[in-house]
N, C-alpha and C positions, 0 to 999 in steps of 0.2 A: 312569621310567614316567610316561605324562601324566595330569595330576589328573583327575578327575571331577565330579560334583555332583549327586546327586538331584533332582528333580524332578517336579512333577505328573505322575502317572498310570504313574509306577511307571519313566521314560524314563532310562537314561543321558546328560546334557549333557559333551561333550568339552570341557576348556578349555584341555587345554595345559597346558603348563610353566609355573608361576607365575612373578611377576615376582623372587620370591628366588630361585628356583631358575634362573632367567635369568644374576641378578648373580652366582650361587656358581659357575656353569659359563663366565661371562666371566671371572673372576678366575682360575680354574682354566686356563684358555686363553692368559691375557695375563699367568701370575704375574710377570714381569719388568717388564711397563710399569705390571702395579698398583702392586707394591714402590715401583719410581722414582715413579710418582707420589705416593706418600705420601712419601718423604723427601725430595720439593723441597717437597709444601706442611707437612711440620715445619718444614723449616729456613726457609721467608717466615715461619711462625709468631713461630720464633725470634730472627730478623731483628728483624720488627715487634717484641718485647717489650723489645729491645735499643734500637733506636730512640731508642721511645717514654721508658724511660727516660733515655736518654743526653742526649736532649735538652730531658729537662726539667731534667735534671741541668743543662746549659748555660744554661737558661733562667733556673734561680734564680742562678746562679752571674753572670748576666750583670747582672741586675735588682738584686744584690747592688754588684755594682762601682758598678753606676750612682746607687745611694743613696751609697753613700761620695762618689764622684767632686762630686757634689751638696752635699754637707758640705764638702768641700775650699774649692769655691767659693765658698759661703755664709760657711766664715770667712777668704775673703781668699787662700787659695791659689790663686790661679787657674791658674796659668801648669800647676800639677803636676792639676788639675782637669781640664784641656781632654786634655791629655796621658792621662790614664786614659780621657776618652771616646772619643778614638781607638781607645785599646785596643780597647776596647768592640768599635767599628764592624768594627773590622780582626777582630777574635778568636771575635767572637759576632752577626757580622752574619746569621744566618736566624735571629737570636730575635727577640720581640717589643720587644724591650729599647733593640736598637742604631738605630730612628728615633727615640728618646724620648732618646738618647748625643747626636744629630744635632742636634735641638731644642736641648734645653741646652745644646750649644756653638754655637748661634747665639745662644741670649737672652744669655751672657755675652760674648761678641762684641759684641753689639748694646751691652750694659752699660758695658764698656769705650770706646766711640765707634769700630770696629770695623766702620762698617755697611758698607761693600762685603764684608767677611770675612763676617758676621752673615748678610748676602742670600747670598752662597754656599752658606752651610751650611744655610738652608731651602729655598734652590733643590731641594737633594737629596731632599728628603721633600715634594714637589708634589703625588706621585700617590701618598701613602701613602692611605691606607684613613682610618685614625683619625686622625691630622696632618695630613693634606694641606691642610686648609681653614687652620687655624693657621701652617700655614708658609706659605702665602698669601698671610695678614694680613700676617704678621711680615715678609714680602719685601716688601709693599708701602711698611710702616712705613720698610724700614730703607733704602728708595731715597729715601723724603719727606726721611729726617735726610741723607741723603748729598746732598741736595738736587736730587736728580731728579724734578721735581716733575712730570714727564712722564709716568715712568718710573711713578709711585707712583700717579696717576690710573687708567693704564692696568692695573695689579696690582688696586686698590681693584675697579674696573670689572671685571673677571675673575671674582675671588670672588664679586661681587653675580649675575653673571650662571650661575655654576654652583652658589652656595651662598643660594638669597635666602630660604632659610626658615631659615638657623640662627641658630642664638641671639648671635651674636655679628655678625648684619647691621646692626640698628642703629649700632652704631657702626663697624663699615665705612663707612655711610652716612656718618656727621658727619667720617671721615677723611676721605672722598673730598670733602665738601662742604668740607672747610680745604683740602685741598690746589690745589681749584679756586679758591678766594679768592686762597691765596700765591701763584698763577699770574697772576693776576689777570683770571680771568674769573669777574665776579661776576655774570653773568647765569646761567649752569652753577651756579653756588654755591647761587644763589637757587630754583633748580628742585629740587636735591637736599634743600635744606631744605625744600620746599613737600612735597618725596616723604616723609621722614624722616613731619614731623604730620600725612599722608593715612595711611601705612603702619603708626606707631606709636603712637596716640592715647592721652594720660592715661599717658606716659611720661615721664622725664628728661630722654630725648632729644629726643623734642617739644617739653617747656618751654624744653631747651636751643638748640633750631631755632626755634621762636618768636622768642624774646630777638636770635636774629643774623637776624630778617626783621624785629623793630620798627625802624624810624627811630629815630637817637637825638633827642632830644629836645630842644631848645633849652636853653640855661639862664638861667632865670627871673632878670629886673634885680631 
């Protein structure tokens, strides 16, 4: 029967079927597709709750190896160190864990004198989110040691042009400004130090870009 509602002046207003009594006469019409629809969205429920913990289960579980693997290294195991962050990459790579596995087996790389190995291993974390900029650096470094000094300007030059606000550009800058020296183009060396004490004033790095723009200085008879 459809509701009603009083009214000024004593009037019957017709509204109809309420909006519950809408829903209780659709479910009563469609009881099979309500049903199913409530037990596919239990079961994404249950899904999601599984998930979520499962892989945070992974996560600590992953974050765990890699503190150990880290210890390995630190006292001199390496070889059994690199080997566990493989693990890592291979076993627990959608954690946050396995670019930070990645990282650390390029810094012992690079430790070992490793650096073509050490550049590979940051190659793979370029476009991480939180690494990306660091494994950047660290490629550029580990072409300077392998003596691509080509190779190391043009990584240096990279970072500075996608990363020129972070905190670890200043000496980006005095890399790239040595790397242009051991090339020997000191006319480039001399621009990037003259940028270094425009960009970083009342710094290290300025004192220390200063000091390689003084002329050395005779020595006194």
């Amino acid at each position: 029967m459809p509701d009603t509602t009083w009214i000024a002046g004593g009037k019957v207003e017709n509204t109809g079927p309420s909006k519950t009594d809408q829903a209780l006469g659709w479910i009563k019409k469609n009881r099979e597709t309500f049903i199913g629809s409530l037990v596919i969205l239990l079961a994404v429920i249950i899904f999601s709750v599984y998930f979520f913990f499962h892989y945070r289960g992974l996560r600590d579980t992953a974050w765990k190896s890699l503190f150990m693997a880290q210890q390995m290294g630190y006292g001199g195991n390496v070889a059994q160190a690199q080997q566990q962050l493989d693990g890592i990459v291979a076993s627990y790579g959608s954690t946050s864990a396995a670019p930070y596995a990645t990282l650390t087996k390029g810094d012992m790389l690079f430790a070992q004198g490793k650096f073509k190995e050490a550049g590979a291993e940051y190659a793979k974390i370029l476009t991480n989110r939180d690494l990306g900029a660091f494994a950047a650096y660290s490629l550029g470094k580990s072409d300077e040691a392998a003596g691509d000094l080509a190779g190391a300007q043009a990584q240096y030059s990279d970072f500075l042009s996608k990363n020129p606000e972070h905190f670890i550009a200043p000496e980006v800058h005095a890399s790239l400004a040595r790397a242009q020296e051991l090339s020997g183009n000191a006319a480039l060396a001399k621009t990037t130090y003259e940028k270094i004490v425009l960009l970083y004033p009342d710094t290290s790095w300025a004192m220390q870009a200063k000091a390689r723009l003084t002329p050395p200085q005779p020595a006194k008879k």
